[in-house]
C-alpha positions as a printed Julia matrix, in Angstrom:
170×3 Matrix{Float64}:
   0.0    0.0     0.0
   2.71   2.16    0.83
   4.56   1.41   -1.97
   1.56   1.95   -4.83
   0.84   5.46   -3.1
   4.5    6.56   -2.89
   4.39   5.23   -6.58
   1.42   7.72   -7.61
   2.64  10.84   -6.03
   5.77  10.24   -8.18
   3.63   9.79  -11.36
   1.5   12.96  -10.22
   4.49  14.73   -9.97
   5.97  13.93  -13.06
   3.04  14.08  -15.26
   2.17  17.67  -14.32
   5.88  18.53  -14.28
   5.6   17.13  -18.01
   3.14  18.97  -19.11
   4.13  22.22  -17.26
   7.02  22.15  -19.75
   5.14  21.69  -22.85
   2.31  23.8   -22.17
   5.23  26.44  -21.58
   7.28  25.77  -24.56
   4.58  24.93  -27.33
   1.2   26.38  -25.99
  -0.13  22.85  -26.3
  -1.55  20.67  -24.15
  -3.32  18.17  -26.26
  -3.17  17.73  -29.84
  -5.47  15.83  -31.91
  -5.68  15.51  -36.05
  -7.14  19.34  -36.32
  -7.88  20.44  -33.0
  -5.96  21.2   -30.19
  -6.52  22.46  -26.76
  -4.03  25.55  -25.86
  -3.55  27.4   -22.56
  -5.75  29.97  -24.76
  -8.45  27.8   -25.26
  -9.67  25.3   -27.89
  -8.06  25.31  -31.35
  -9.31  24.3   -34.43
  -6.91  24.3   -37.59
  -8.6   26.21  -40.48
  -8.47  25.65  -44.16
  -6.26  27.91  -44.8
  -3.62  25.9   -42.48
  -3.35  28.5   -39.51
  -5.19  27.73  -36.11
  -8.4   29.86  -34.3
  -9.21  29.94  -31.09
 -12.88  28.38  -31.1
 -13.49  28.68  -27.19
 -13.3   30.68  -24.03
 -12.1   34.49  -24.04
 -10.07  34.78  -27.28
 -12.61  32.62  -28.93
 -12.38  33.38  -32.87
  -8.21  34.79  -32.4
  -5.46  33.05  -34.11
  -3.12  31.13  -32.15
  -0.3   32.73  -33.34
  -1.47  36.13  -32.96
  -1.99  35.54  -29.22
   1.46  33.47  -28.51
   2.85  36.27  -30.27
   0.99  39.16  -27.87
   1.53  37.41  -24.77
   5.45  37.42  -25.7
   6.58  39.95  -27.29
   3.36  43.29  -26.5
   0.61  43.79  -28.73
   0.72  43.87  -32.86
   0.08  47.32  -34.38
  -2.84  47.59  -36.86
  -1.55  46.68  -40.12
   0.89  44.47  -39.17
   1.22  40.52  -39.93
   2.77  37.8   -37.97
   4.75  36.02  -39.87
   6.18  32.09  -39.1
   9.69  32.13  -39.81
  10.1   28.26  -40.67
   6.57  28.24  -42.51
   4.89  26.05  -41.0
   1.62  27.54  -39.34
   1.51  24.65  -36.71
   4.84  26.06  -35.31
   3.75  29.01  -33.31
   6.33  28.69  -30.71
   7.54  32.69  -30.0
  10.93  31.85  -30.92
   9.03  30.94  -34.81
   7.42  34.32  -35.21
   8.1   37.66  -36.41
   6.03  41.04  -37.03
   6.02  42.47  -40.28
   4.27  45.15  -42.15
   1.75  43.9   -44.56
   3.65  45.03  -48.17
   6.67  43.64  -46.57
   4.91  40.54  -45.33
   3.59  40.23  -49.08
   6.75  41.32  -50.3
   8.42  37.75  -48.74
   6.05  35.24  -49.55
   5.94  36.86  -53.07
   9.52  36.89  -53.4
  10.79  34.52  -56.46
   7.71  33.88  -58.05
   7.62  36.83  -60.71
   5.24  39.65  -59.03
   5.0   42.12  -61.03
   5.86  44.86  -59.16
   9.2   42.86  -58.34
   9.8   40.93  -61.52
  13.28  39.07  -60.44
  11.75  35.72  -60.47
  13.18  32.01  -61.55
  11.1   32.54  -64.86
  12.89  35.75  -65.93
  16.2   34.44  -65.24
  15.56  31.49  -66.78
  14.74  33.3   -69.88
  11.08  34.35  -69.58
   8.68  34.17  -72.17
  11.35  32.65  -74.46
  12.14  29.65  -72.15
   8.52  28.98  -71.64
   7.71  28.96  -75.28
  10.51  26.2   -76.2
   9.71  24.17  -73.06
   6.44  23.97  -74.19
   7.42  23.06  -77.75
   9.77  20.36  -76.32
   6.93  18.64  -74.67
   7.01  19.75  -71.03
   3.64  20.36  -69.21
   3.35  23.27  -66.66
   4.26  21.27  -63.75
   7.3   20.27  -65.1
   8.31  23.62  -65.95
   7.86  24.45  -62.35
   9.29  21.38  -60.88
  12.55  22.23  -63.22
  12.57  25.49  -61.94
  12.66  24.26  -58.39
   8.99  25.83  -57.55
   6.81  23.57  -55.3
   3.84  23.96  -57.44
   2.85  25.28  -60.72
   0.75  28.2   -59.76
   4.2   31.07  -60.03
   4.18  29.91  -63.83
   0.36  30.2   -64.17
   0.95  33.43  -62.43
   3.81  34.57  -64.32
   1.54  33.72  -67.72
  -1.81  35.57  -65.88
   0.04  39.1   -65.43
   1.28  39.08  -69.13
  -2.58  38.02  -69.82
  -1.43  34.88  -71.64
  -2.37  31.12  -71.42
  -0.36  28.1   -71.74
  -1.89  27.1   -75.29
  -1.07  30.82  -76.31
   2.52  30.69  -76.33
């Protein structure tokens, strides 16, 4: 008897100690497929891959706004937070940054032939020009992107869209 209650203090203990330390570090205390439950309140992960508070006080907040207010003062109007690595389930402080929102645009933009930028993988590549004979070589769009190291083929549909031009037009 003595034994089996000295054993469960000890797992008390350690448990709450545990979770102490993750609750701390990654605002999580449970995590399931798309919900979690944070020391803000239930999460659920939205389509657009970023998580909202669907409970309690901050209900309808985004995770990462809030980890980011509680650590570093409140965000200005205008501004975005922005997740360093990319990946929106990462919203440990140390993962996010403030940025204005052209220069928040400005990053995620950058490479994939904006038009107010125009420095992209396409244009150094050789532009219309290297589109035209990868087309008449064969290639579909996705190959055109995966060649030019894109992860998908929507800066080349993008690219084509600002010039007001279609892959069967060039």
């Amino acid at each position: 008897m003595c034994k089996t209650f000295y054993l469960f203090i000890y797992l008390f203990i350690y448990y709450n100690l545990f979770f102490y330390k993750y609750i701390k570090y990654n605002n999580v205390i449970k995590k399931g497929t798309n919900d979690m439950i944070t020391e803000y309140g239930n999460a659920c992960k939205r389509k657009d891959g970023y998580y909202q508070i669907t409970s309690g006080i901050h209900k309808g907040k985004l995770l990462h706004r809030l980890v980011y207010e509680n650590n570093f003062g409140s965000i200005p109007k205008g501004f975005h937070i922005h997740h360093i690595d990319g990946n929106k389930e990462n919203n440990v402080p140390g993962n996010l940054m403030i940025l204005s929102k052209s220069n928040h645009h400005h990053l995620h933009m950058k490479g994939t032939n904006h038009p107010l930028w125009n420095k992209g993988r396409i244009d150094k590549a050789g532009g219309l020009d290297f589109l035209s004979a990868a087309k008449n070589i064969g290639m579909t769009i996705k190959e055109v992107a995966d060649d030019l190291e894109y992860t998908n083929a929507a800066p080349v549909y993008q690219y084509l869209n600002i010039r007001n031009l279609r892959w069967n037009q060039i």
